[in-house]
Backbone bond lengths (Angstrom), bond angles and torsions (degrees), N, CA, C in turn:
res aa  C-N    CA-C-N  psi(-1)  N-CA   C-N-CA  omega(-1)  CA-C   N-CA-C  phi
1 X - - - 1.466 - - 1.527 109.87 -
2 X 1.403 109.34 132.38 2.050 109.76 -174.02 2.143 86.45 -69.74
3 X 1.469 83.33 142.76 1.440 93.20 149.10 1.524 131.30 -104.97
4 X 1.574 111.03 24.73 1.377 125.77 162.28 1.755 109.07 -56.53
5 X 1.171 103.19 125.18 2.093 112.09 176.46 1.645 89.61 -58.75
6 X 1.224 114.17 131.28 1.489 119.07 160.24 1.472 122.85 -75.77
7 X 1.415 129.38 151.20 1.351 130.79 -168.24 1.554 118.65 -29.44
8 X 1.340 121.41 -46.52 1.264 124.29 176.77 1.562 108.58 -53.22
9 X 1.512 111.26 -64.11 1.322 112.14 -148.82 1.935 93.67 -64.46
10 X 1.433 125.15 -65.07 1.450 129.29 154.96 1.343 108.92 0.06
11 X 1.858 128.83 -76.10 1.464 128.39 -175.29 1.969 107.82 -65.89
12 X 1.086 97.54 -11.92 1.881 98.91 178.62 1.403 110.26 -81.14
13 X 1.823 104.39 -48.08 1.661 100.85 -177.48 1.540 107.26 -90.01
14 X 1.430 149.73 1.02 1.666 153.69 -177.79 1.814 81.62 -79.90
15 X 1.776 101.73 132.34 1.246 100.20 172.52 1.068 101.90 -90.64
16 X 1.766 125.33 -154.76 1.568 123.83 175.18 1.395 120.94 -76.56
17 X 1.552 111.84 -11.50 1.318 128.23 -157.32 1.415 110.91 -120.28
18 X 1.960 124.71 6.22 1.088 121.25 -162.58 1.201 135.33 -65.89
19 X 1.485 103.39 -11.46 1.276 125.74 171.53 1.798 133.02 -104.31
20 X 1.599 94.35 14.27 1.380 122.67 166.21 1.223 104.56 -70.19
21 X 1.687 122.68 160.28 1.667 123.78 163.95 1.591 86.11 -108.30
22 X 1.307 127.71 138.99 1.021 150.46 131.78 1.583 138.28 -15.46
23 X 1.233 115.18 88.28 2.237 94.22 -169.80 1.262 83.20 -108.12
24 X 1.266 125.95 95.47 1.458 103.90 147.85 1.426 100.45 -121.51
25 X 1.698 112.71 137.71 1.466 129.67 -179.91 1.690 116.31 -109.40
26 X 1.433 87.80 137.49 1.507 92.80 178.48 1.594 127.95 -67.41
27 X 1.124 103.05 -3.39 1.736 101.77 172.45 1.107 110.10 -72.80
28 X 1.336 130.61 -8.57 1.827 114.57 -162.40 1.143 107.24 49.15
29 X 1.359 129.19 56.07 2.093 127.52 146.35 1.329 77.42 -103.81
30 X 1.572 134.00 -106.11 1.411 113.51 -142.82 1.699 104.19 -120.41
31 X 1.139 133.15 156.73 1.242 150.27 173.51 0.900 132.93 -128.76
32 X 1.511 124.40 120.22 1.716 124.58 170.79 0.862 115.15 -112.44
33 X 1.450 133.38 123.09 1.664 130.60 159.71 1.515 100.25 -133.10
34 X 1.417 100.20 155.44 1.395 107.25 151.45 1.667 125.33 -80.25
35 X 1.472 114.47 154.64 1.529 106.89 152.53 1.634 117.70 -116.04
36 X 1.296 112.72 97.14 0.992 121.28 179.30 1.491 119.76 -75.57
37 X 1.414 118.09 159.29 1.390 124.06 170.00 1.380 114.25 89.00
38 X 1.395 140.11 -20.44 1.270 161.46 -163.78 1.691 99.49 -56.10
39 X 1.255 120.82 141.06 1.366 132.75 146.91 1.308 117.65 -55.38
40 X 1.155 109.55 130.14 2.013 118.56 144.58 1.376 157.01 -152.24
41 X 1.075 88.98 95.43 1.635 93.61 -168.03 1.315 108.29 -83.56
42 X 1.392 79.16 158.31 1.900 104.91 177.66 1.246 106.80 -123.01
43 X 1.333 106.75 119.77 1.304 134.13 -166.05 1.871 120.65 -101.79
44 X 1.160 129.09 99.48 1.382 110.05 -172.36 1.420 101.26 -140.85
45 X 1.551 116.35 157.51 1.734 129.41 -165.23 1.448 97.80 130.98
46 X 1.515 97.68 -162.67 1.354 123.53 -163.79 1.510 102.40 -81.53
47 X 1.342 121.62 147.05 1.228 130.77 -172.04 1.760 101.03 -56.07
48 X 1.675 94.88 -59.66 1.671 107.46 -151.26 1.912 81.40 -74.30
49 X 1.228 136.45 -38.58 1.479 114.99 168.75 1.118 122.07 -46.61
50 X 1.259 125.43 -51.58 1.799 119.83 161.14 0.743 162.58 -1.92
51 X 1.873 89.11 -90.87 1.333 119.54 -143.13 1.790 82.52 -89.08
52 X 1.133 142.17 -53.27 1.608 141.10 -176.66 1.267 103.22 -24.64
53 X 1.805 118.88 -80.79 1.326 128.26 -174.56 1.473 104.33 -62.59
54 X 1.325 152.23 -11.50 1.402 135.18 163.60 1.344 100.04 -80.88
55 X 1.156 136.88 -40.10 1.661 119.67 -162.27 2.004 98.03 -95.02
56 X 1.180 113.73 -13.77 1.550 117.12 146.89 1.411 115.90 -41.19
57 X 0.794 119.79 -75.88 1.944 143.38 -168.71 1.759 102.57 -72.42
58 X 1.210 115.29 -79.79 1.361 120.88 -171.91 1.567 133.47 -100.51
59 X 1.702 100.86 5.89 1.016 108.35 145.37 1.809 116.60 82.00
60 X 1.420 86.48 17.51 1.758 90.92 -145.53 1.873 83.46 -136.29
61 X 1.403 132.11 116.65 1.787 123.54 155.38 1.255 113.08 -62.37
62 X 1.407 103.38 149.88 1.245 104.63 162.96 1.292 125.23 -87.34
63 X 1.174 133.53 159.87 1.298 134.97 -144.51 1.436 90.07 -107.27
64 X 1.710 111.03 125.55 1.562 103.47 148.34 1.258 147.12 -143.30
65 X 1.560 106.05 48.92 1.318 114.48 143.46 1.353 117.84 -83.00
66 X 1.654 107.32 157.79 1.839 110.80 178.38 1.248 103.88 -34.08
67 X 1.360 124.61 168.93 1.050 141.70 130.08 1.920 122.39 47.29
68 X 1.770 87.58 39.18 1.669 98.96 178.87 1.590 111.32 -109.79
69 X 0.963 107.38 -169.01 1.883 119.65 164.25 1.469 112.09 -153.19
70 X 1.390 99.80 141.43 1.651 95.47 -178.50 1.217 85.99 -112.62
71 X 1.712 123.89 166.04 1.540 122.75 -152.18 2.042 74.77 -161.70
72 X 1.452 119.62 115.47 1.105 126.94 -157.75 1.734 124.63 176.24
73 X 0.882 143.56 97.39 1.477 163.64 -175.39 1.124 120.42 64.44
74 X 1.347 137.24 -75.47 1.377 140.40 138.76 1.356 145.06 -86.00
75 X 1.837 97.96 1.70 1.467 82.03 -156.41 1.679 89.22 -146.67
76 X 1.119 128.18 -153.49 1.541 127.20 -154.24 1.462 106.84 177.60
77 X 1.248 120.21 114.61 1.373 123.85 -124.87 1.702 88.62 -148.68
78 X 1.348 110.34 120.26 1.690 132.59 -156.50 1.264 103.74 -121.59
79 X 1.658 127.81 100.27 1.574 118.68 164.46 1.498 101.42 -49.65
80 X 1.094 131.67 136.97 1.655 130.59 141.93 1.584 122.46 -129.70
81 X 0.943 104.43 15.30 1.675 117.37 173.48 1.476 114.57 -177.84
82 X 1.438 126.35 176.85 1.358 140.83 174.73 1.208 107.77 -61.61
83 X 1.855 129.40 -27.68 1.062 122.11 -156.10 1.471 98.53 -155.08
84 X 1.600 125.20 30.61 1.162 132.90 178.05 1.827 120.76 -165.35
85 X 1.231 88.99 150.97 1.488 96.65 -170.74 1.542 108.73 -147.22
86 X 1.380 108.79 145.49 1.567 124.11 170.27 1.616 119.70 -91.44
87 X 1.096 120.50 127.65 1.331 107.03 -172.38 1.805 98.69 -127.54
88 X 0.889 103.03 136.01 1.691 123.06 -178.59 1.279 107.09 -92.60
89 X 1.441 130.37 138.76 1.703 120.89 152.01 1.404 84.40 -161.88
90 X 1.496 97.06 -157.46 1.465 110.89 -160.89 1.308 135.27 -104.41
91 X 1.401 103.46 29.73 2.083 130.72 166.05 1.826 98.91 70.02
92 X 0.967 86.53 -113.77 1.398 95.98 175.55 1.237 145.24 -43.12
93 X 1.519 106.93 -50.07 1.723 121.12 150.64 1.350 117.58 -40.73
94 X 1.102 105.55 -47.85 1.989 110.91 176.10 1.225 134.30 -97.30
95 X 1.370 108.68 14.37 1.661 123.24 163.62 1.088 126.73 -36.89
96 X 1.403 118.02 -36.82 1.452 126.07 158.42 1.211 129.40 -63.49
97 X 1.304 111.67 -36.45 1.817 125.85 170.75 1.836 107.53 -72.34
98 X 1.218 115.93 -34.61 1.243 100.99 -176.20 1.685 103.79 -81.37
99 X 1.156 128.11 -48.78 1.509 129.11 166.20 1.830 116.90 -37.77
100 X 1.624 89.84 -40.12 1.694 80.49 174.38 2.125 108.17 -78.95
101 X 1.261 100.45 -6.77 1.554 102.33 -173.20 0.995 124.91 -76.47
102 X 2.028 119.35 -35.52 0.987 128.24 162.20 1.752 123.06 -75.38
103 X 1.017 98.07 -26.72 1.740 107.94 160.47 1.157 110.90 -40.92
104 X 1.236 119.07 -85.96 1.650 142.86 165.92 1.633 113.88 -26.07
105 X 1.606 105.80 -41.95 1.576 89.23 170.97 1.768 106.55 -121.75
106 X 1.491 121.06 43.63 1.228 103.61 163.86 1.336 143.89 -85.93
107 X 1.462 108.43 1.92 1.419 136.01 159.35 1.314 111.40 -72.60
108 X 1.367 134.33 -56.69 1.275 151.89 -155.73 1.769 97.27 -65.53
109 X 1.401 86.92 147.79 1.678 101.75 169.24 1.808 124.24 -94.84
110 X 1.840 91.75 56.72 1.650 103.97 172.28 1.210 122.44 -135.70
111 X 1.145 137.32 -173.64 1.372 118.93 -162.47 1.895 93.52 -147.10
112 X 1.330 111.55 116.76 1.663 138.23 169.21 1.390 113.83 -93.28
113 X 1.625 126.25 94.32 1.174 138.00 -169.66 1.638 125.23 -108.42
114 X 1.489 124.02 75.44 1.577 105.09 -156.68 1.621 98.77 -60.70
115 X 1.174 126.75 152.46 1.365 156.03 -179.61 1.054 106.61 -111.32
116 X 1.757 143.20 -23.58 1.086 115.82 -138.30 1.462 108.91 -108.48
117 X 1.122 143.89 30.12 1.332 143.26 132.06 1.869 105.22 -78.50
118 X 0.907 112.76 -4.58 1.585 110.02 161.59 1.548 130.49 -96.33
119 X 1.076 106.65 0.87 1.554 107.52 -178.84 1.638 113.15 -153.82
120 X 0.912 110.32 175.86 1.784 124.45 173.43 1.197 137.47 -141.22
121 X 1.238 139.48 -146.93 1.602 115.46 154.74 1.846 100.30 -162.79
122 X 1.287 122.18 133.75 1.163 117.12 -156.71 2.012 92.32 -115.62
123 X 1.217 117.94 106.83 1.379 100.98 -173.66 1.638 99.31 -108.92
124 X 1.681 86.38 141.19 1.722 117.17 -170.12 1.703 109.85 -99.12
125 X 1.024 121.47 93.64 1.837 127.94 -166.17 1.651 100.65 -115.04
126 X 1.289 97.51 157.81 1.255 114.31 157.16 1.754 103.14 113.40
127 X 1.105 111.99 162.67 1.968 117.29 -176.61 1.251 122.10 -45.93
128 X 1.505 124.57 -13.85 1.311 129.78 -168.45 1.870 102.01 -134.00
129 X 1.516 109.98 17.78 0.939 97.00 -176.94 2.126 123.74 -79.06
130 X 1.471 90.53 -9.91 1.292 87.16 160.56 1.609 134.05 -83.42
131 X 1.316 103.89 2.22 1.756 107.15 -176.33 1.403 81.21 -95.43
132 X 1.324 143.19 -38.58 1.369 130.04 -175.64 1.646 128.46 -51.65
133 X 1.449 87.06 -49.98 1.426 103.63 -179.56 2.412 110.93 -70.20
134 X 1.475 69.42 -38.12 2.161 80.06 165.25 1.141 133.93 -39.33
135 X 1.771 110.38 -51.19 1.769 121.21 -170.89 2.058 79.49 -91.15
136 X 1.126 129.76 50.57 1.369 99.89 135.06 1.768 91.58 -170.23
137 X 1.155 127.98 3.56 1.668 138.94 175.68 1.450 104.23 -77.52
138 X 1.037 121.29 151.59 1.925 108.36 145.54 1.193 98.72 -145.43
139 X 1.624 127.67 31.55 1.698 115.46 116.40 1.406 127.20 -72.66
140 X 1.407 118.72 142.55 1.355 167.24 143.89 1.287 97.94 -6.71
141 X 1.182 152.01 54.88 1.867 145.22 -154.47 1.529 90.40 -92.13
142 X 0.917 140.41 -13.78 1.505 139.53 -154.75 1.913 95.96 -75.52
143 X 1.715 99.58 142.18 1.428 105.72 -165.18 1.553 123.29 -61.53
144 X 1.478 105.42 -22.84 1.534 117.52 168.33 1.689 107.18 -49.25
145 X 1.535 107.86 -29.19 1.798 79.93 -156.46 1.986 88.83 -138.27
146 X 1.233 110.56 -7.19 1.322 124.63 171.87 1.601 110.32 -110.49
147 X 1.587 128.24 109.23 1.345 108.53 -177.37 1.772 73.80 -144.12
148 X 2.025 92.07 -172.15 1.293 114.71 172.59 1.725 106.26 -49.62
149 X 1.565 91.45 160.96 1.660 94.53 -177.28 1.392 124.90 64.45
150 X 1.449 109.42 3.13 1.543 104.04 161.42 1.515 126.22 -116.94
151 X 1.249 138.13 -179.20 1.498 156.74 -161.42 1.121 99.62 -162.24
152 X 1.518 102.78 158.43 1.020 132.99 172.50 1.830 127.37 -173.44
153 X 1.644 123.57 143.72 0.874 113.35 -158.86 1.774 86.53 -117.74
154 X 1.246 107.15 129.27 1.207 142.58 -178.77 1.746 135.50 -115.37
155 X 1.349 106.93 -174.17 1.547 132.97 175.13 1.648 120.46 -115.95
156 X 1.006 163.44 118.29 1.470 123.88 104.29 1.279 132.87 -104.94
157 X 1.113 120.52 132.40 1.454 136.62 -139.40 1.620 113.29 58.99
158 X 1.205 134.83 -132.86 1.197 120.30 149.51 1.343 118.08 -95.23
159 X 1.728 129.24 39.95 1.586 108.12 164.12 1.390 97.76 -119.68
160 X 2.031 88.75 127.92 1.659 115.16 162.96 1.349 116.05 -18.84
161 X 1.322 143.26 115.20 1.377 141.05 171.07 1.424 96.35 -123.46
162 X 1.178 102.00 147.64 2.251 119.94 150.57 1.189 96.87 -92.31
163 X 1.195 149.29 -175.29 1.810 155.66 -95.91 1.099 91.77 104.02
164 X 1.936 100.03 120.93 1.519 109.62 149.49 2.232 99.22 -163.91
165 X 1.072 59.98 134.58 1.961 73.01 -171.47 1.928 100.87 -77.45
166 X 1.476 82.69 126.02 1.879 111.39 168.46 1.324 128.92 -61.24
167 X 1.275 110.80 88.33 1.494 121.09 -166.12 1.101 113.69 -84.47
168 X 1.322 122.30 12.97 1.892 134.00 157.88 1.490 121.85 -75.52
169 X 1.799 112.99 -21.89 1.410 102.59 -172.25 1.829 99.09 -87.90
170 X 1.484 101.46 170.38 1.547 102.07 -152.49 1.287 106.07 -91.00
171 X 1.906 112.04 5.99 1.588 103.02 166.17 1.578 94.12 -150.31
172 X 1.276 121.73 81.68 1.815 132.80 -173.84 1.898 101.00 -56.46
173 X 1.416 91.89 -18.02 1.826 71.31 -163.56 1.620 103.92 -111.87
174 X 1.204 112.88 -4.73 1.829 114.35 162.07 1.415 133.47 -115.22
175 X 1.713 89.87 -1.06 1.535 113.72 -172.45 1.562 110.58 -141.84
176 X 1.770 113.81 41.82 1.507 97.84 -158.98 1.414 108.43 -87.12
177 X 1.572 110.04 177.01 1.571 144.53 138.98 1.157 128.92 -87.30
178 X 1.250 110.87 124.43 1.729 114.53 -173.95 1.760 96.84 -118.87
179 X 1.372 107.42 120.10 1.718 106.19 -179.51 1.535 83.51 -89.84
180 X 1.706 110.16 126.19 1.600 103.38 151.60 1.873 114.60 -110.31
181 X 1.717 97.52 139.01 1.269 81.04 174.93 1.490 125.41 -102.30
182 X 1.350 135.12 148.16 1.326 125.36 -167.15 1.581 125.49 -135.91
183 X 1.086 138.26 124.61 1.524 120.83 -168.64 1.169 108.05 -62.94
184 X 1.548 123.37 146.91 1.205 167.47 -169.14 1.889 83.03 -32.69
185 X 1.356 114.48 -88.72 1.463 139.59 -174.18 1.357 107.57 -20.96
186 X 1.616 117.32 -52.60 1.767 132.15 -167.33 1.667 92.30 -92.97
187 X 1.115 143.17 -14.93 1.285 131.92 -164.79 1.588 101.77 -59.91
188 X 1.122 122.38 -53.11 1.496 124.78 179.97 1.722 117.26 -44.07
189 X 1.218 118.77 -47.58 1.064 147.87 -148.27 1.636 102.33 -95.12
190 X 1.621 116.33 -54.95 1.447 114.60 174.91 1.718 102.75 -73.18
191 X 1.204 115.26 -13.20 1.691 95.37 -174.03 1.339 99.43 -94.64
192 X 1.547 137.29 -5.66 1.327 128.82 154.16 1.606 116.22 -78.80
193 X 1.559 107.22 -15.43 1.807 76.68 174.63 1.728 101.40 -100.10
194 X 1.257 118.00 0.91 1.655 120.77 172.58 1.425 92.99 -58.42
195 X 1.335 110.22 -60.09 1.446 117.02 -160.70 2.160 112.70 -57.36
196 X 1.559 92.37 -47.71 1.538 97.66 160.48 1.526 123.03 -43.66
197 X 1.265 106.95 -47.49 1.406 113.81 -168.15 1.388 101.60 -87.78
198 X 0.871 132.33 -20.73 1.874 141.03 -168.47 2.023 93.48 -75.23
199 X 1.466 100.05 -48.82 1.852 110.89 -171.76 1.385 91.75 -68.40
200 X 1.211 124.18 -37.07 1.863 105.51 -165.82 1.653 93.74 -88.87
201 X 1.033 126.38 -27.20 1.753 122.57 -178.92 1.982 98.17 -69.82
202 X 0.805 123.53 -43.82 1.510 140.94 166.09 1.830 102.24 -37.55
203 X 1.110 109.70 -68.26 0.984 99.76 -165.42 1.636 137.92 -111.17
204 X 1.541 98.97 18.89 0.982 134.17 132.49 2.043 141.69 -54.26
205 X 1.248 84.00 -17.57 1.781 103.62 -165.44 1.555 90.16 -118.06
């Protein structure tokens, strides 16, 4: 029997970006990687219907003020509306948590949507990573009014992105990470104008 992955398993593990080249540089000025493989659900209903069975399972509240993130046990938890939220974790590893999630709310009047063969997240790091994200954003990323614990639903160029800055690296506001998230379709396309905009931030510095 070949131990070649057959077509399925191949189109399951190719992320959105597999056919991207990679710049990420070791100086920390600017960085591109993808994070591939990631969970995402879309989460929508009543808070107090929720939020119980999500911080049950993943350990993580949902956030509800506008435009926050709670960052908490397994999972990573995205205001994006009055009555909806994105939640990030780790696809596969938590197959069990999302099966116990829809369990937990299949009575309930909310709706648990995996996304995540629909989207990705392309994160932009390093000292200049906010002039990168600039020549094509026209949100405000600057640390006064953009810090840890926030989101936001956005542009660059015209593809829809979420934005939310990585409150794991050991200096977010002189050295940040910006996770952007992007549908599946534009992923190709926004990591060439990151990459455009990454060469003119490059050579500028």
């Amino acid at each position: 029997m070949s131990s070649q992955p057959n077509s399925a398993e191949t189109a399951r593990r190719n992320s959105p970006l597999v056919q991207c080249v990679k710049d990420e540089l070791a100086n920390d000025v600017i960085g591109l990687a993808e994070r591939p493989f990631l969970g995402h659900l879309n989460l929508r209903g009543d808070f107090n219907s929720l939020n119980p069975s999500v911080k049950q399972v993943f350990g993580v509240d949902l956030p509800e003020q506008a435009n926050t993130v709670s960052v908490e046990g397994a999972g990573i938890a995205l205001w994006t509306g009055p009555d909806e939220w994105l939640l990030i974790h780790r696809s596969d590893e938590d197959a069990d948590r999302v099966a116990d999630l829809d369990r937990l709310t299949a009575d309930a009047h909310v709706s648990v949507v995996d996304v995540s063969s629909a989207q990705t997240v392309i994160y932009v790091s390093g000292t200049h990573a906010r002039d990168v994200l600039a020549r094509g954003c026209p949100l405000d990323l600057h640390s006064r009014v953009f810090g840890t614990g926030q989101c936001a639903q956005t542009h660059f160029g015209h593809i829809p992105v979420t934005v939310w800055l990585d409150n794991a690296r050991p200096d977010p506001i002189a050295n940040p990470g910006f996770n952007v998230v992007v549908r599946r379709s534009f992923a190709d396309y926004l990591w060439r104008l990151l990459d455009d905009a990454a060469t003119g931030v490059r050579a500028a510095v």
